[in-house]
C-alpha positions in Angstrom: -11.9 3.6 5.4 -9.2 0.7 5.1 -6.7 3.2 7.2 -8.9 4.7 9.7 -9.3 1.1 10.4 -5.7 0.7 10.7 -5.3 3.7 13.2 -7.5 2.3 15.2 -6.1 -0.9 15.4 -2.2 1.0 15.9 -4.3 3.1 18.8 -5.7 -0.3 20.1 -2.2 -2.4 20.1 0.8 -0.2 18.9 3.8 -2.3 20.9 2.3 -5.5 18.9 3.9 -6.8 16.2 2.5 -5.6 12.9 5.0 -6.6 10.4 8.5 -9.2 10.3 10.9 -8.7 7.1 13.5 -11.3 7.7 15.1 -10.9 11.2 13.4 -7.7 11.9 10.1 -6.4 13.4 7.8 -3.5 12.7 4.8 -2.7 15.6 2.1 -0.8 15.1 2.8 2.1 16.7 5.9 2.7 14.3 3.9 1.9 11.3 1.3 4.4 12.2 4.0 6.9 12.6 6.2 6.2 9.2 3.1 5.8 7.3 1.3 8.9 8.7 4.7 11.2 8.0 5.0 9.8 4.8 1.0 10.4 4.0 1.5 14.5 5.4 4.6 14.6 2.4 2.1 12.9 -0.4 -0.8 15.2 0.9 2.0 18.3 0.7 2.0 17.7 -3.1 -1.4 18.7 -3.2 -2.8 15.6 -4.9 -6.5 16.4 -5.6 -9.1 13.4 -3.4 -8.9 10.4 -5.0 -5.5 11.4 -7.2 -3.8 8.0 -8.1 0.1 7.2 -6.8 1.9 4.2 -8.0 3.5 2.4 -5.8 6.8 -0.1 -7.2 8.5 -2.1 -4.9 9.6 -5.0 -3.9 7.5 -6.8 -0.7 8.7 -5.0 2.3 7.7 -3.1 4.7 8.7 0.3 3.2 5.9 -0.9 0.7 3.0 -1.6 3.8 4.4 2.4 4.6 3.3 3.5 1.2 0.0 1.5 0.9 -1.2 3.1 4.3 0.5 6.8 3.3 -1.5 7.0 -0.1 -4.6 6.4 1.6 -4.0 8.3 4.3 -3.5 11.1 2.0 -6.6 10.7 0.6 -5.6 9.2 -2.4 -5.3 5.9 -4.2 -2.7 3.6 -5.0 -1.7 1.6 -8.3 0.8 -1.2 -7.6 3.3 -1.7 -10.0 5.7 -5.2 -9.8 9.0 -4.2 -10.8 9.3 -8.2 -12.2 6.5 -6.7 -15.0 8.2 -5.5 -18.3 9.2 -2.1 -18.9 6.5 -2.3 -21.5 3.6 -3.2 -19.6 4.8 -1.2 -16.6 4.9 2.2 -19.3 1.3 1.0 -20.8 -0.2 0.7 -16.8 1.8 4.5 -16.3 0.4 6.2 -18.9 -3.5 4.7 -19.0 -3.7 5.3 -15.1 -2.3 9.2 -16.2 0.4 8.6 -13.1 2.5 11.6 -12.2 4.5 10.1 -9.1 5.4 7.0 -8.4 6.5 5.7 -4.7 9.6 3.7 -5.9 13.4 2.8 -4.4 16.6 4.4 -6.0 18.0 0.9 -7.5 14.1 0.8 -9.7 14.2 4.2 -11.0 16.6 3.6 -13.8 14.5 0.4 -15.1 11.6 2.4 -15.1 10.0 4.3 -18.2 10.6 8.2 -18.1 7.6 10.6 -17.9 6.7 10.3 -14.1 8.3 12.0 -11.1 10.1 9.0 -9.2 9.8 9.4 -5.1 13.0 7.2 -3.6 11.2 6.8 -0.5 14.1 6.3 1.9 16.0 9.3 0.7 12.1 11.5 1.5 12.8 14.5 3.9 10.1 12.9 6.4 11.8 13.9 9.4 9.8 17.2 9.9 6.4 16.2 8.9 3.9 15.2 11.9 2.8 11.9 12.8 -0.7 11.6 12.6 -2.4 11.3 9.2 -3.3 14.5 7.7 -7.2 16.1 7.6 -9.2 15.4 4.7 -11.3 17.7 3.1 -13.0 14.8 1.4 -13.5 11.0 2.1 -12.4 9.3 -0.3 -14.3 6.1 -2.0 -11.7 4.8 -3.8 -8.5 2.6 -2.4 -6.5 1.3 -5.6 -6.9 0.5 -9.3 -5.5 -3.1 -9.9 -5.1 -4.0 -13.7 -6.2 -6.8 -15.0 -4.1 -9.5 -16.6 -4.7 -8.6 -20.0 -5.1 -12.6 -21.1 -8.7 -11.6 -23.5 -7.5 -8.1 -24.5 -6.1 -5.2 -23.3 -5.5 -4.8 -19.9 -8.0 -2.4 -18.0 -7.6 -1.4 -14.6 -10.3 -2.1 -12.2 -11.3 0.6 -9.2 -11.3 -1.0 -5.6 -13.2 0.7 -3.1 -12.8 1.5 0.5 -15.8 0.1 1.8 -16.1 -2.8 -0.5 -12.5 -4.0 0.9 -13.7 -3.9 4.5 -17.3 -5.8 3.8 -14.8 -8.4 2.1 -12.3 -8.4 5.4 -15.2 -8.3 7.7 -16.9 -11.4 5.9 -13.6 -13.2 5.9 -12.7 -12.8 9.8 -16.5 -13.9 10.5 -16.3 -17.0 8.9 -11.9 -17.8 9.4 -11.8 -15.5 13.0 -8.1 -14.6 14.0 -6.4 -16.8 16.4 -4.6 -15.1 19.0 -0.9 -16.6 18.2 -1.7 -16.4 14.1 0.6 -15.4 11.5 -0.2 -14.3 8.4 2.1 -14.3 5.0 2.3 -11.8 2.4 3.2 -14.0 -0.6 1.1 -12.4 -3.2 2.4 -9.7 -5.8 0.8 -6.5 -5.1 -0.6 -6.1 -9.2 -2.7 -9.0 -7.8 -6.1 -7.8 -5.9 -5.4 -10.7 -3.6 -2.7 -9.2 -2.2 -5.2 -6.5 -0.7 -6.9 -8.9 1.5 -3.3 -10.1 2.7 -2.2 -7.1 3.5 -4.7 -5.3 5.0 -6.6 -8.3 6.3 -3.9 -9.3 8.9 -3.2 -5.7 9.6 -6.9 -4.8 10.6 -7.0 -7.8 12.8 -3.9 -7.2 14.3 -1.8 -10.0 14.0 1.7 -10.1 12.9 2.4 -10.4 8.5 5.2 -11.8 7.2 6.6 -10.1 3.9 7.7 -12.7 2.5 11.1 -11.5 -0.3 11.1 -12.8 -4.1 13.0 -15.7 -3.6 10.8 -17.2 -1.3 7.2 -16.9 -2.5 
């Protein structure tokens, strides 16, 4: 799976660089840890395997946490931009059936009612372990990305562990990592490009730039 990947990789390098947000860093060692406390709190709620979370926030690192938690909870994520309408954000809430979303304080009151809203920085993590929890399934699915809805109505399309990771492992075959690269998260995460960004630079282990709004 896309985060059993990633705890390798965290095992392999943790004091390397895994993420920059303006002036600060992340390393993998602290992402494995934030992401896995965060997953034992999801896996708490006792989603059932392959329960969907959404996921609204700006491009940060608290969102590359969330990503990571949900899987590693067994789980999948739905990313939701907060730039979307409040219409198309309630039409993706209620067709993907969401019952909490992964969100920040300053979002909640722009966001449709119905769901429970998780302010992830004010989560009692503190007393949770990290490592990931223990699965009592594996998973197949990652995320549901929605389509555009251009020729109709929008439909959100399943994305699947393995799938992802033939994709990555194609792409660092024929681009291989260099070892002073640095990638750039510049894609919104309601776009499935954004996957290979993310995850891609984070399974090779090389540092990703989350690049704010007002830049990309």
């Amino acid at each position: 799976t896309i985060h059993e990947r990633f705890v390798q990789q965290a095992l392999a390098t943790p004091d390397a660089v895994a993420l920059r947000e303006g002036a600060g860093e992340v390393r993998f060692g602290e992402l494995a840890r934030r992401s896995a406390r965060l997953a034992q709190f999801l896996h708490s709620l006792h989603p059932e395997p392959g329960a969907l979370f959404g996921v609204c926030l700006e491009s940060s690192a608290t969102l590359v946490v969330c990503l990571l938690a949900v899987l590693q909870a067994g789980a999948a994520y739905v990313p939701l931009d907060p730039a979307y309408p409040p219409e198309r954000l309630r039409f993706m809430i209620e067709d993907a059936r969401l019952t909490h979303i992964l969100t920040s304080a300053d979002l909640v009151p722009m966001l449709p009612a119905g769901p429970e809203y998780l302010d992830v920085a004010a989560l009692p993590l503190d007393s949770f372990p990290q490592t990931p929890p223990v699965l009592s399934r594996i998973p197949e699915m990652a995320y549901v990305v929605y389509t555009s809805g251009s020729t109709g109505r929008p439909k959100g399309v399943m994305g699947l562990h393995r799938a992802t990771l033939q994709r990555l492992a194609w792409a660092e075959r024929m681009l291989p990592s260099l070892p002073d690269e640095v990638a750039i998260q510049k894609t919104a995460i309601t776009f499935v490009d954004a996957v290979a960004e993310i995850f891609g630079a984070l399974l090779s282990g090389i540092p990703l730039v989350m690049a704010p709004t007002a830049v990309r």
